[in-house]
N, C-alpha and C positions, 0 to 999 in steps of 0.2 A: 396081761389082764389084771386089774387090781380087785384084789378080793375083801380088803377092808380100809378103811382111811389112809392108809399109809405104803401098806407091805404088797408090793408087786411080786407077783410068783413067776417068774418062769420060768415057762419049760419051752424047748424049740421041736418043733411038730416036725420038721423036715431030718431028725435025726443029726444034727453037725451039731460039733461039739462047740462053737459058736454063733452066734446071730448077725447081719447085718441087716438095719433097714435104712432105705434110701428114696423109696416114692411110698407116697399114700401114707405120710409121717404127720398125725397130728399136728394142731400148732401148736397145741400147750398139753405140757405133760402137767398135775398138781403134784404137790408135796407127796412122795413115795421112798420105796428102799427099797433094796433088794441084794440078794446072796451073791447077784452076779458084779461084775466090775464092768464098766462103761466107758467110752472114749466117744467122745462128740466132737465134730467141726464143722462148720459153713463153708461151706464154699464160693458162696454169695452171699452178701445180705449181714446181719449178725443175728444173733439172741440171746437172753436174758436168761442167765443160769442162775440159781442156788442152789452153794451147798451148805448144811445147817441152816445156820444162822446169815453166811455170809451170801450179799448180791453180786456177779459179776456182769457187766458188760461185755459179752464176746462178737468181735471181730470177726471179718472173712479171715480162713484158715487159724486161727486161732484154734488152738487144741485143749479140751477143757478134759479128764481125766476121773471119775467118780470112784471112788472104793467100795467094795462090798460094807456092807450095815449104814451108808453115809445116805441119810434123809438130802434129797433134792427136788428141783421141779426144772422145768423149761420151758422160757416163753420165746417160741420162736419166730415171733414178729415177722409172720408170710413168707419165711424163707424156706419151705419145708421142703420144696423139689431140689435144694443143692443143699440138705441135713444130711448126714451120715450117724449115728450112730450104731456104733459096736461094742455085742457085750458078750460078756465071755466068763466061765470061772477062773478068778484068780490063780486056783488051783495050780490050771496050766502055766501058771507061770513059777510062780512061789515050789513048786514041785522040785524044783533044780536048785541045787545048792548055792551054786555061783548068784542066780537071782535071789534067794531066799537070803540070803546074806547081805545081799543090796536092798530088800524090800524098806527100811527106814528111809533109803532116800526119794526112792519111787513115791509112798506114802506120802511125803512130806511137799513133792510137783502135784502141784492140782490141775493149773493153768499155764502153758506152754502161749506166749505171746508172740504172735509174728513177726511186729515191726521189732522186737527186743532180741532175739533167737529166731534170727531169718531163717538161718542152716538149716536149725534141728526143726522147726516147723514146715519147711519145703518138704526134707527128708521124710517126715514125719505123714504131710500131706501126699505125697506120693507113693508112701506105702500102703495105703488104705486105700488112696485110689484102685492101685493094685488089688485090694482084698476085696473089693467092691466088685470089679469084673470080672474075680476068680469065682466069688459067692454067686455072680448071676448064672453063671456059666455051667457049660456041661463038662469042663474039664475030667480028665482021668487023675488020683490023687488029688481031688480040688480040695478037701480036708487035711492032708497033709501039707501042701501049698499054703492054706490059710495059716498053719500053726507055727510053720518056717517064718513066715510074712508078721508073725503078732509075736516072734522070740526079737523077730531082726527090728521091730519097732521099739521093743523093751530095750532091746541093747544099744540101740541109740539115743535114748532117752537115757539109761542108766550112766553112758559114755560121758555126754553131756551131764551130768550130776557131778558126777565125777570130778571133770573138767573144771566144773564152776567152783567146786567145794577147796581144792585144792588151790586156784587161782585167788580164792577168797583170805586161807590162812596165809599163802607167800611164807611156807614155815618149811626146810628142806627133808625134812624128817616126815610131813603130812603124810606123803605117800603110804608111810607103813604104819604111821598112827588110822591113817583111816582104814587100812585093811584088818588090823585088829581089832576097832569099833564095829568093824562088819562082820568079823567071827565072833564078836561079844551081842552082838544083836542077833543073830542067827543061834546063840547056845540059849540066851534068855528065851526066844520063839518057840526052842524046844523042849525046853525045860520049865515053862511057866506058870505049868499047874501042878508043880510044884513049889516046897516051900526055899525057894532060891534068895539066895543073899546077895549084898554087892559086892560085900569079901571074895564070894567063891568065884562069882562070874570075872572077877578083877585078875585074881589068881590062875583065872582059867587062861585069859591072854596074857599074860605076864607083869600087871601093874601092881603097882605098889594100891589098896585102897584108893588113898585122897589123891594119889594121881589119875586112877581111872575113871572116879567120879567129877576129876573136872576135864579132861578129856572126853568122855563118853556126852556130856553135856554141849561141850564148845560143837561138837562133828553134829550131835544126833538133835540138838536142839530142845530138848527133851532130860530130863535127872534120869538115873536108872530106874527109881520107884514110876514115874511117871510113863514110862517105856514098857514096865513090867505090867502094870495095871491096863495101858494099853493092850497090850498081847491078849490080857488077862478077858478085857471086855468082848475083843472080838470074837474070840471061842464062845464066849457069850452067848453072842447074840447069835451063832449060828445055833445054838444048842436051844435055845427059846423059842424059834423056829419048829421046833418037835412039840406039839402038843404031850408025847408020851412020855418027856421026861421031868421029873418035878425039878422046882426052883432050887430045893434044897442040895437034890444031885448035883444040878449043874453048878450050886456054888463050892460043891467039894469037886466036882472035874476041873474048876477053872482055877484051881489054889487057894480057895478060902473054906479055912476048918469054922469060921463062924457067919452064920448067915446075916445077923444084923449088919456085919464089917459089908459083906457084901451087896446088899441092899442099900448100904449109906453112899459106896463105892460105885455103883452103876448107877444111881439118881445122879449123883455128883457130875458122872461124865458123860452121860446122856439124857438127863434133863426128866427123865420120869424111873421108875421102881421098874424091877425086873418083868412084875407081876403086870402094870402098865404095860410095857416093852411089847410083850406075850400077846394083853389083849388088842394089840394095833394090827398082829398078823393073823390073829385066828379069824375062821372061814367065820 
Protein backbone atom coordinates (compact mmCIF):
# COMPACT_ATOMS: atom_id res chain seq x y z
CA UNK A 1 0.00 0.00 0.00
CA UNK A 2 1.62 3.34 -0.63
CA UNK A 3 0.99 5.80 1.88
CA UNK A 4 2.71 8.95 0.41
CA UNK A 5 4.46 9.76 -2.85
CA UNK A 6 7.16 7.56 -2.59
CA UNK A 7 7.45 5.35 0.71
CA UNK A 8 5.65 1.80 0.42
CA UNK A 9 4.96 0.33 4.01
CA UNK A 10 4.80 -3.07 4.30
CA UNK A 11 3.49 -5.39 6.28
CA UNK A 12 2.49 -9.10 5.04
CA UNK A 13 -1.22 -9.80 6.46
CA UNK A 14 -0.83 -13.71 6.15
CA UNK A 15 2.03 -13.73 9.05
CA UNK A 16 5.37 -15.21 6.84
CA UNK A 17 8.26 -13.64 7.37
CA UNK A 18 8.25 -13.03 3.56
CA UNK A 19 5.99 -12.03 0.59
CA UNK A 20 5.60 -13.57 -2.94
CA UNK A 21 3.24 -12.08 -5.52
CA UNK A 22 2.69 -13.84 -8.67
CA UNK A 23 -1.15 -13.11 -10.13
CA UNK A 24 -3.30 -9.96 -9.85
CA UNK A 25 0.33 -7.93 -10.07
CA UNK A 26 -0.36 -4.61 -11.30
CA UNK A 27 1.22 -3.41 -14.40
CA UNK A 28 3.12 -0.46 -13.19
CA UNK A 29 4.35 0.10 -9.94
CA UNK A 30 5.42 4.36 -9.69
CA UNK A 31 8.35 5.73 -8.14
CA UNK A 32 8.40 4.05 -4.25
CA UNK A 33 10.72 2.55 -1.42
CA UNK A 34 10.58 0.65 1.04
CA UNK A 35 12.47 -1.23 4.21
CA UNK A 36 11.90 -4.40 2.53
CA UNK A 37 14.55 -5.92 -0.23
CA UNK A 38 13.06 -7.17 -3.50
CA UNK A 39 13.97 -9.58 -6.34
CA UNK A 40 11.95 -9.38 -9.64
CA UNK A 41 11.85 -11.79 -12.80
CA UNK A 42 9.69 -12.40 -15.90
CA UNK A 43 9.17 -15.27 -16.89
CA UNK A 44 7.67 -14.16 -20.18
CA UNK A 45 7.66 -11.03 -21.79
CA UNK A 46 10.09 -8.22 -20.18
CA UNK A 47 9.70 -4.82 -18.12
CA UNK A 48 11.08 -1.71 -17.51
CA UNK A 49 12.68 -1.21 -14.27
CA UNK A 50 14.21 1.84 -12.20
CA UNK A 51 16.36 2.07 -9.98
CA UNK A 52 17.32 5.84 -8.81
CA UNK A 53 18.24 7.51 -11.48
CA UNK A 54 19.05 4.55 -13.70
CA UNK A 55 16.40 2.79 -16.64
CA UNK A 56 16.83 -0.78 -17.30
CA UNK A 57 15.45 -2.94 -19.99
CA UNK A 58 14.68 -6.43 -18.31
CA UNK A 59 14.44 -9.54 -20.30
CA UNK A 60 12.68 -13.12 -19.81
CA UNK A 61 14.30 -14.51 -16.64
CA UNK A 62 16.44 -11.77 -16.07
CA UNK A 63 16.87 -11.10 -12.37
CA UNK A 64 16.75 -7.52 -11.27
CA UNK A 65 17.51 -7.29 -7.28
CA UNK A 66 16.23 -3.88 -5.20
CA UNK A 67 17.75 -2.91 -1.75
CA UNK A 68 16.08 -1.76 1.12
CA UNK A 69 15.96 2.66 0.96
CA UNK A 70 16.56 2.30 -3.18
CA UNK A 71 13.68 4.57 -4.84
CA UNK A 72 12.19 2.36 -7.99
CA UNK A 73 9.31 1.91 -10.23
CA UNK A 74 8.05 -1.01 -12.82
CA UNK A 75 6.65 -0.83 -16.02
CA UNK A 76 5.56 -4.21 -16.67
CA UNK A 77 4.55 -4.07 -20.22
CA UNK A 78 1.38 -6.78 -19.99
CA UNK A 79 3.53 -9.34 -18.51
CA UNK A 80 2.12 -9.33 -15.19
CA UNK A 81 0.63 -13.24 -15.00
CA UNK A 82 4.46 -14.71 -15.48
CA UNK A 83 5.94 -11.39 -12.71
CA UNK A 84 7.25 -12.70 -9.62
CA UNK A 85 8.20 -10.51 -7.21
CA UNK A 86 9.80 -11.29 -3.83
CA UNK A 87 10.37 -9.29 -0.79
CA UNK A 88 11.60 -9.88 2.14
CA UNK A 89 13.85 -8.12 5.19
CA UNK A 90 17.23 -7.83 4.41
CA UNK A 91 17.61 -8.57 8.00
CA UNK A 92 17.22 -12.34 7.21
CA UNK A 93 19.91 -12.24 5.30
CA UNK A 94 22.66 -9.62 6.59
CA UNK A 95 21.81 -11.40 10.15
CA UNK A 96 24.60 -14.04 9.45
CA UNK A 97 28.04 -13.29 9.50
CA UNK A 98 29.35 -15.14 6.61
CA UNK A 99 26.55 -13.05 4.54
CA UNK A 100 27.03 -9.86 6.41
CA UNK A 101 30.63 -9.81 5.46
CA UNK A 102 29.71 -10.51 1.76
CA UNK A 103 26.92 -7.84 1.68
CA UNK A 104 29.37 -5.13 -0.49
CA UNK A 105 29.24 -7.54 -3.17
CA UNK A 106 25.61 -8.48 -3.12
CA UNK A 107 24.88 -4.42 -2.75
CA UNK A 108 26.85 -3.77 -5.62
CA UNK A 109 24.70 -6.96 -8.27
CA UNK A 110 21.43 -5.17 -9.07
CA UNK A 111 20.86 -6.94 -12.51
CA UNK A 112 21.64 -10.61 -13.01
CA UNK A 113 21.45 -10.93 -16.99
CA UNK A 114 20.46 -14.21 -18.72
CA UNK A 115 22.06 -14.47 -22.02
CA UNK A 116 25.49 -13.04 -19.96
CA UNK A 117 25.25 -15.54 -16.53
CA UNK A 118 23.08 -18.45 -18.15
CA UNK A 119 24.17 -20.72 -14.92
CA UNK A 120 23.42 -18.35 -12.21
CA UNK A 121 20.20 -17.02 -13.82
CA UNK A 122 18.59 -20.66 -14.50
CA UNK A 123 19.86 -21.52 -10.88
CA UNK A 124 18.54 -18.47 -9.77
CA UNK A 125 15.24 -18.96 -11.86
CA UNK A 126 14.50 -22.16 -10.49
CA UNK A 127 14.79 -21.43 -7.02
CA UNK A 128 12.01 -18.88 -6.89
CA UNK A 129 10.16 -21.15 -8.96
CA UNK A 130 10.42 -23.31 -6.01
CA UNK A 131 9.55 -20.43 -3.48
CA UNK A 132 6.61 -19.75 -5.50
CA UNK A 133 4.96 -23.16 -5.07
CA UNK A 134 6.09 -23.43 -1.58
CA UNK A 135 4.40 -19.94 -0.78
CA UNK A 136 1.10 -21.06 -2.55
CA UNK A 137 1.03 -24.26 -0.82
CA UNK A 138 -0.15 -25.86 2.35
CA UNK A 139 3.16 -27.19 3.01
CA UNK A 140 4.20 -28.32 6.80
CA UNK A 141 7.53 -25.93 7.53
CA UNK A 142 6.42 -23.92 4.37
CA UNK A 143 8.30 -20.84 6.15
CA UNK A 144 11.23 -22.65 7.11
CA UNK A 145 11.40 -23.95 3.47
CA UNK A 146 11.12 -20.52 2.03
CA UNK A 147 14.09 -19.04 4.33
CA UNK A 148 16.42 -22.35 3.25
CA UNK A 149 15.17 -21.51 -0.43
CA UNK A 150 16.27 -17.30 -0.09
CA UNK A 151 19.88 -18.46 2.05
CA UNK A 152 20.47 -20.96 -0.95
CA UNK A 153 19.71 -18.20 -3.65
CA UNK A 154 21.96 -15.64 -1.65
CA UNK A 155 24.75 -18.08 -1.83
CA UNK A 156 24.58 -18.55 -5.18
CA UNK A 157 24.62 -15.22 -6.12
CA UNK A 158 27.27 -14.50 -3.45
CA UNK A 159 29.34 -17.60 -5.16
CA UNK A 160 29.13 -16.15 -8.34
CA UNK A 161 30.54 -12.70 -7.03
CA UNK A 162 32.95 -14.18 -5.78
CA UNK A 163 33.95 -16.08 -8.93
CA UNK A 164 33.72 -13.11 -11.18
CA UNK A 165 35.74 -10.69 -8.72
CA UNK A 166 38.48 -13.05 -8.42
CA UNK A 167 38.58 -14.15 -12.29
CA UNK A 168 38.68 -10.22 -12.81
CA UNK A 169 41.92 -9.44 -10.66
CA UNK A 170 43.94 -12.81 -12.20
CA UNK A 171 46.10 -11.76 -8.97
CA UNK A 172 47.21 -15.35 -6.91
CA UNK A 173 46.94 -13.60 -3.54
CA UNK A 174 43.00 -12.23 -4.38
CA UNK A 175 41.60 -14.98 -2.57
CA UNK A 176 42.79 -13.74 0.78
CA UNK A 177 42.95 -10.08 -0.05
CA UNK A 178 39.19 -10.37 -0.71
CA UNK A 179 38.30 -12.25 2.49
CA UNK A 180 39.95 -9.55 4.42
CA UNK A 181 38.08 -6.67 2.45
CA UNK A 182 35.09 -8.70 3.68
CA UNK A 183 36.15 -8.72 7.36
CA UNK A 184 36.95 -4.96 6.82
CA UNK A 185 33.41 -4.31 5.34
CA UNK A 186 31.63 -6.22 7.94
CA UNK A 187 33.90 -4.38 11.23
CA UNK A 188 33.06 -0.84 9.34
CA UNK A 189 28.99 -2.20 9.13
CA UNK A 190 29.48 -2.62 12.83
CA UNK A 191 31.15 -0.12 13.83
CA UNK A 192 29.78 3.01 11.79
CA UNK A 193 28.15 4.97 14.21
CA UNK A 194 30.95 5.33 15.39
CA UNK A 195 33.83 7.72 15.04
CA UNK A 196 35.97 4.97 12.94
CA UNK A 197 39.09 5.71 11.07
CA UNK A 198 40.76 4.15 7.99
CA UNK A 199 43.87 3.56 10.24
CA UNK A 200 41.94 1.54 12.67
CA UNK A 201 39.82 -0.48 10.43
CA UNK A 202 43.35 -1.07 8.21
CA UNK A 203 45.00 -2.20 11.39
CA UNK A 204 42.00 -4.26 12.12
CA UNK A 205 42.85 -6.74 9.02
CA UNK A 206 46.33 -6.42 9.04
CA UNK A 207 47.26 -3.59 6.34
CA UNK A 208 49.56 -1.18 6.25
CA UNK A 209 47.16 2.28 5.85
CA UNK A 210 47.95 3.33 1.98
CA UNK A 211 47.85 -0.25 1.27
CA UNK A 212 44.41 -0.99 2.52
CA UNK A 213 43.03 2.12 1.03
CA UNK A 214 44.05 0.99 -2.32
CA UNK A 215 43.03 -2.52 -1.86
CA UNK A 216 39.75 -1.86 -0.15
CA UNK A 217 38.94 0.50 -3.26
CA UNK A 218 40.29 -1.94 -6.22
CA UNK A 219 37.71 -5.09 -4.40
CA UNK A 220 34.80 -2.75 -2.95
CA UNK A 221 34.62 -0.20 -5.82
CA UNK A 222 33.97 2.30 -3.35
CA UNK A 223 37.21 4.65 -0.99
CA UNK A 224 36.54 3.64 2.63
CA UNK A 225 34.95 7.18 3.39
CA UNK A 226 32.48 6.44 0.71
CA UNK A 227 31.64 2.79 2.24
CA UNK A 228 31.55 4.43 5.65
CA UNK A 229 29.05 7.04 4.83
CA UNK A 230 27.17 4.45 2.88
CA UNK A 231 26.53 2.23 6.06
CA UNK A 232 26.23 5.53 7.65
CA UNK A 233 22.98 6.53 5.36
CA UNK A 234 21.37 3.49 5.41
CA UNK A 235 20.76 3.31 9.20
CA UNK A 236 19.58 6.46 8.11
CA UNK A 237 17.04 6.01 6.51
CA UNK A 238 15.60 3.35 8.37
CA UNK A 239 15.70 5.58 11.53
CA UNK A 240 13.55 8.43 9.50
CA UNK A 241 11.10 5.95 9.07
CA UNK A 242 10.10 6.59 13.00
CA UNK A 243 8.36 9.64 13.07
CA UNK A 244 9.40 9.52 17.16
CA UNK A 245 12.81 9.97 16.60
CA UNK A 246 14.24 13.52 15.91
CA UNK A 247 16.87 14.33 13.03
CA UNK A 248 19.22 15.35 15.46
CA UNK A 249 19.17 11.78 17.35
CA UNK A 250 19.50 9.96 14.43
CA UNK A 251 22.48 12.13 13.18
CA UNK A 252 24.40 11.28 16.48
CA UNK A 253 22.96 7.29 16.19
CA UNK A 254 24.45 7.36 12.62
CA UNK A 255 28.09 8.84 13.50
CA UNK A 256 27.84 12.33 13.00
CA UNK A 257 28.53 14.82 16.26
CA UNK A 258 27.47 17.64 13.76
CA UNK A 259 24.22 18.05 12.34
CA UNK A 260 24.87 20.54 9.44
CA UNK A 261 27.99 17.65 8.31
CA UNK A 262 24.99 15.42 8.31
CA UNK A 263 22.31 17.19 6.51
CA UNK A 264 25.05 18.26 3.72
CA UNK A 265 26.06 14.42 3.84
CA UNK A 266 22.50 12.88 3.17
CA UNK A 267 21.45 15.70 0.41
CA UNK A 268 24.54 14.72 -1.19
CA UNK A 269 23.81 11.06 -1.43
CA UNK A 270 20.22 10.96 -1.73
CA UNK A 271 19.24 13.98 -3.48
CA UNK A 272 16.92 15.71 -0.80
CA UNK A 273 17.72 16.77 3.23
CA UNK A 274 16.96 14.27 5.88
CA UNK A 275 13.92 16.52 6.81
CA UNK A 276 12.70 15.94 3.01
CA UNK A 277 13.49 12.14 3.31
CA UNK A 278 11.07 12.08 6.40
CA UNK A 279 8.32 14.01 4.72
CA UNK A 280 8.11 11.53 1.57
CA UNK A 281 7.16 8.56 4.28
CA UNK A 282 4.88 10.27 6.61
CA UNK A 283 1.27 9.01 6.62
Amino acid sequence: MLISEYYENLSFSHGLMMNISYVNIPTDFPLHWHTFAEIMICFEGSFELGLGHDIYQMEKLDVAICYPGVLHSIKSKGCKKDFLILQFPFELITNMNEFNRMTYLFTGMKIIRAHESKELAIKMKDILIHMKDVYYSDLPFKEVILYTDLLSLFTQLGNWCLREMKDATLDSGSTKSIDLIAEACLFIARNCTEPIELETVAKHVGFSKYHFAHTFKKYVNMTFLEFLTTERIKKAETLLADPHISITEIALRTGYTNFSTFNRTFKRNKGCTPSEFRNKVAR
